[in-house]
Every structure is written in structure tokens, then in C-alpha cells.
N, CA, C and O of each residue as an XYZ file, in Angstrom:
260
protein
N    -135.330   -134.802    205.001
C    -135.159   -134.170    203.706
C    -133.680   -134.220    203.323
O    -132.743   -133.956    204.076
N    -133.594   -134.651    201.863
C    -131.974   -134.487    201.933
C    -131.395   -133.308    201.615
O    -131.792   -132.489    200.787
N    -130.324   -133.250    202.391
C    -129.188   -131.805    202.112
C    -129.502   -131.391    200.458
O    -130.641   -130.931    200.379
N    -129.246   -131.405    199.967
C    -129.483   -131.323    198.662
C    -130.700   -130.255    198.568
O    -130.551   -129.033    198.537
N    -131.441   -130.674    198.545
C    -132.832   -130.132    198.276
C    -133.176   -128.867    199.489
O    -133.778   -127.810    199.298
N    -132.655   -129.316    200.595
C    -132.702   -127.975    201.960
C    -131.548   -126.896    200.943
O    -132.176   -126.086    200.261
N    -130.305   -126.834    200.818
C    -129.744   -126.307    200.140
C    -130.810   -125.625    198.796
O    -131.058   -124.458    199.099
N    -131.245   -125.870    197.928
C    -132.135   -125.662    196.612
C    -133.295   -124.808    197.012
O    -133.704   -123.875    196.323
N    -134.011   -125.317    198.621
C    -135.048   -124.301    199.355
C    -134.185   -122.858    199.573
O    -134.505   -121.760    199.119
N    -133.015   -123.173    200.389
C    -132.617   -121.901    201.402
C    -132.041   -120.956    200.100
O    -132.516   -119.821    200.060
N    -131.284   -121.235    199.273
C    -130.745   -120.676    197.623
C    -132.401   -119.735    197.374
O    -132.599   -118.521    197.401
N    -133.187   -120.660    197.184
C    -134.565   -119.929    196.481
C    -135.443   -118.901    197.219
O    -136.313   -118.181    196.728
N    -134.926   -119.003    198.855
C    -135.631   -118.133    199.307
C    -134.202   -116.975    199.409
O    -134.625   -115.823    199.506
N    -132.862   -117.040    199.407
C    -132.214   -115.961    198.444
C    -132.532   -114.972    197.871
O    -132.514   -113.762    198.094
N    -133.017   -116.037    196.604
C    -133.000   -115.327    195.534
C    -134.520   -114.803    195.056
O    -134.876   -114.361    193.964
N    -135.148   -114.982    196.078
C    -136.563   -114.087    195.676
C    -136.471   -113.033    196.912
O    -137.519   -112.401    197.040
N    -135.788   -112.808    197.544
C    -135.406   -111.586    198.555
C    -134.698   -110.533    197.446
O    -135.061   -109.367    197.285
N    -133.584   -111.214    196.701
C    -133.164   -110.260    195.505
C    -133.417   -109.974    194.372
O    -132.817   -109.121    193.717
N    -134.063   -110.448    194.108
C    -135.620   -110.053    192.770
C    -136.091   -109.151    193.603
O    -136.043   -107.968    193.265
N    -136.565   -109.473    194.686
C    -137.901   -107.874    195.406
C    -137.066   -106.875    195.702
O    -137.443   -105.730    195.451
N    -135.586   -107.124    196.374
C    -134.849   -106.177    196.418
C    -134.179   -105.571    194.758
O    -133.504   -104.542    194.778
N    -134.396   -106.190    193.597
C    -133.752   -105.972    192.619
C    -134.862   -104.944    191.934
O    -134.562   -103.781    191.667
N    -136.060   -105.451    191.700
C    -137.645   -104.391    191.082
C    -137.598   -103.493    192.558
O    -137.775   -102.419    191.983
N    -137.524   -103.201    193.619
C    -137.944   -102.058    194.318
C    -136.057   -101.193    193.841
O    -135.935   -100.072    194.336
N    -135.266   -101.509    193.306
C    -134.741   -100.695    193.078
C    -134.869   -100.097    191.424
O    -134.364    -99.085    190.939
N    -135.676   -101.057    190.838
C    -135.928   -100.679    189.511
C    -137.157    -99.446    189.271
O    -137.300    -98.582    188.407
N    -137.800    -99.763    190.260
C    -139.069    -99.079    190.451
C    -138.726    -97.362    191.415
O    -139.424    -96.366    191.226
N    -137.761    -97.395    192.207
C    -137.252    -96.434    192.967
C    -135.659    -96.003    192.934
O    -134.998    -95.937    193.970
N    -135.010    -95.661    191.368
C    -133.839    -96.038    191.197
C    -133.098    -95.229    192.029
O    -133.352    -94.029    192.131
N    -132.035    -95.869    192.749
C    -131.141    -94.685    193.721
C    -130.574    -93.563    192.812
O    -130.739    -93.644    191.595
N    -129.988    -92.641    193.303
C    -129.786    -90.880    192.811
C    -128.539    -91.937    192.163
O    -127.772    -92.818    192.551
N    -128.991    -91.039    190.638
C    -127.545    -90.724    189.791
C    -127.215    -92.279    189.376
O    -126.171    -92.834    189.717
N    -128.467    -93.044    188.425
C    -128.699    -94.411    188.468
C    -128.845    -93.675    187.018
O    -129.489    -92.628    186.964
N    -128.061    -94.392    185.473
C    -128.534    -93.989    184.758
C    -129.247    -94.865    183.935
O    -129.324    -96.068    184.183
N    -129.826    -94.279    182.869
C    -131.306    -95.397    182.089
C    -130.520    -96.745    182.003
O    -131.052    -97.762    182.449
N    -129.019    -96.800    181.333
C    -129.152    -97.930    181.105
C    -128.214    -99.117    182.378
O    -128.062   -100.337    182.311
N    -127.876    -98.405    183.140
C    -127.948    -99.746    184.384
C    -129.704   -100.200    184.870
O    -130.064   -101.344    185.146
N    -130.431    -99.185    184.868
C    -131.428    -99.528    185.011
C    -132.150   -100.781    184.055
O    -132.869   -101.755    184.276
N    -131.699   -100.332    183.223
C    -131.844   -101.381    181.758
C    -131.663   -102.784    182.358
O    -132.587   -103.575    182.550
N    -130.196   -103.029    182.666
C    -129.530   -104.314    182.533
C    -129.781   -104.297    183.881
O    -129.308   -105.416    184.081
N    -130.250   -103.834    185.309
C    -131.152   -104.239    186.198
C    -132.390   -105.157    185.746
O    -132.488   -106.270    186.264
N    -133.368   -104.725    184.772
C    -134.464   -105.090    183.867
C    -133.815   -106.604    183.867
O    -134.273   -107.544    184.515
N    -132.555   -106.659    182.936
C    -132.445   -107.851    182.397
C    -132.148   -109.094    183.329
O    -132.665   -110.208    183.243
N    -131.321   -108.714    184.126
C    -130.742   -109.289    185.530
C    -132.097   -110.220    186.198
O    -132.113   -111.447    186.293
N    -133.083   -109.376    186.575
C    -134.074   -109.442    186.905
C    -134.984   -111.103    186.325
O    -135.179   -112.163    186.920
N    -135.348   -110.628    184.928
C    -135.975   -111.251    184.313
C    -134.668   -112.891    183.990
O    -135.300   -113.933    183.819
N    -133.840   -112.979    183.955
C    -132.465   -114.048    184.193
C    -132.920   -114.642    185.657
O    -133.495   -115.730    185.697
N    -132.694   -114.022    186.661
C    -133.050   -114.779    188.533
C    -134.463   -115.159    188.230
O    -134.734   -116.226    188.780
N    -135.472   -114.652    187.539
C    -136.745   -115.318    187.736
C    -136.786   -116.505    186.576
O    -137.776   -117.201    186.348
N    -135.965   -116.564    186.132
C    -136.089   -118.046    184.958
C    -135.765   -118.509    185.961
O    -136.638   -119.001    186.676
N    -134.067   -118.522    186.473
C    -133.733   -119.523    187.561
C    -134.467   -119.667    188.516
O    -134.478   -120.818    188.954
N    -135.169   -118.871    189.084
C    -136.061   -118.995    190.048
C    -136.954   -120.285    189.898
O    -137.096   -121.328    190.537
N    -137.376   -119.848    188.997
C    -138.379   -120.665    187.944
C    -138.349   -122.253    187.841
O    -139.256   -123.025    188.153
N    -136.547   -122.692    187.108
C    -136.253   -123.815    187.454
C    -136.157   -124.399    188.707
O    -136.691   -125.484    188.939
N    -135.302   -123.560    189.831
C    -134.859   -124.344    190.956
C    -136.177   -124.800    191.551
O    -136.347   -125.928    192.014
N    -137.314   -123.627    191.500
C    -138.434   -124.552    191.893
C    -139.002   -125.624    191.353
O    -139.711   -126.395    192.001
N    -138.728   -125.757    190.104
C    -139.367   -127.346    189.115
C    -138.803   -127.912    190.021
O    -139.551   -128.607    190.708
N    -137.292   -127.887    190.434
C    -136.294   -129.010    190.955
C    -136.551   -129.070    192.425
O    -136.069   -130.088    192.922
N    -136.815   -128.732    192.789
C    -137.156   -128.992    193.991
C    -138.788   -129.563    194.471
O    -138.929   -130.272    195.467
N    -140.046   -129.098    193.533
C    -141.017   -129.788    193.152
C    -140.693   -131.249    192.549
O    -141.459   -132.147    192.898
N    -139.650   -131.570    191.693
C    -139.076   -132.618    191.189
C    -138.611   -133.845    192.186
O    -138.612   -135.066    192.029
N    -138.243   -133.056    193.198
C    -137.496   -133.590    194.280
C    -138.747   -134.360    195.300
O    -138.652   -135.564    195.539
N    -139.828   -133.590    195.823
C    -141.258   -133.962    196.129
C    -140.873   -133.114    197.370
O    -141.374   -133.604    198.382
N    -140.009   -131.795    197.662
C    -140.463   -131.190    198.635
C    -141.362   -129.712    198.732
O    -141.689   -128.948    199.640
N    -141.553   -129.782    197.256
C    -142.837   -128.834    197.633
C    -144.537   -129.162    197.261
O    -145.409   -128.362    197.603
């Protein structure tokens, strides 16, 4: 497999550890979290799962998934 694409896997499994870690803090906000970081948590969120989104085309693109 080329570097490239191992790199694009190990990135994506990253960044879906911090999406689940990003909604279990949206869903359980730590003390003294106010509405609107929670907010732009929301937005943050929904931004890593586009990218998410792509890096997997690209790496489907690539033929390793």
C-alpha cells in the first residue's frame, strides 16, 4: 500500500475518535460549558464529518477500501 494512502487511513481513524469524542461532549457538556461553545462544538463537528467524508472518497479513490 502506498505511504500516502496508510497516512489518509491512520488521519481517518483520528478523526472519527474526535467526532465521538467531540458529540459525547456535546451530548454530556463538561460543568460551566456555555450554550454557545456548545454551539460552535455543533459546528466543528458537522466540518470533521464533511472531511471525514472526503478523505474516505480518497482513499476509496485510491482502491484501499
Amino acid at each position: 500500500m502506498k505511504k500516502f494512502v496508510e497516512r489518509m487511513m491512520t488521519e481517518r481513524a483520528d478523526l472519527e475518535g474526535k467526532i465521538k469524542r467531540a458529540k459525547s461532549a456535546i451530548e454530556n457538556p463538561p460543568y460551566g460549558s456555555c450554550k454557545e461553545s456548545i454551539m460552535l462544538l455543533c459546528e466543528q463537528v458537522k466540518a470533521m464529518e464533511s472531511y471525514l467524508s472526503w478523505l474516505t472518497e480518497r482513499i476509496k479513490f485510491e482502491g484501499a477500501v
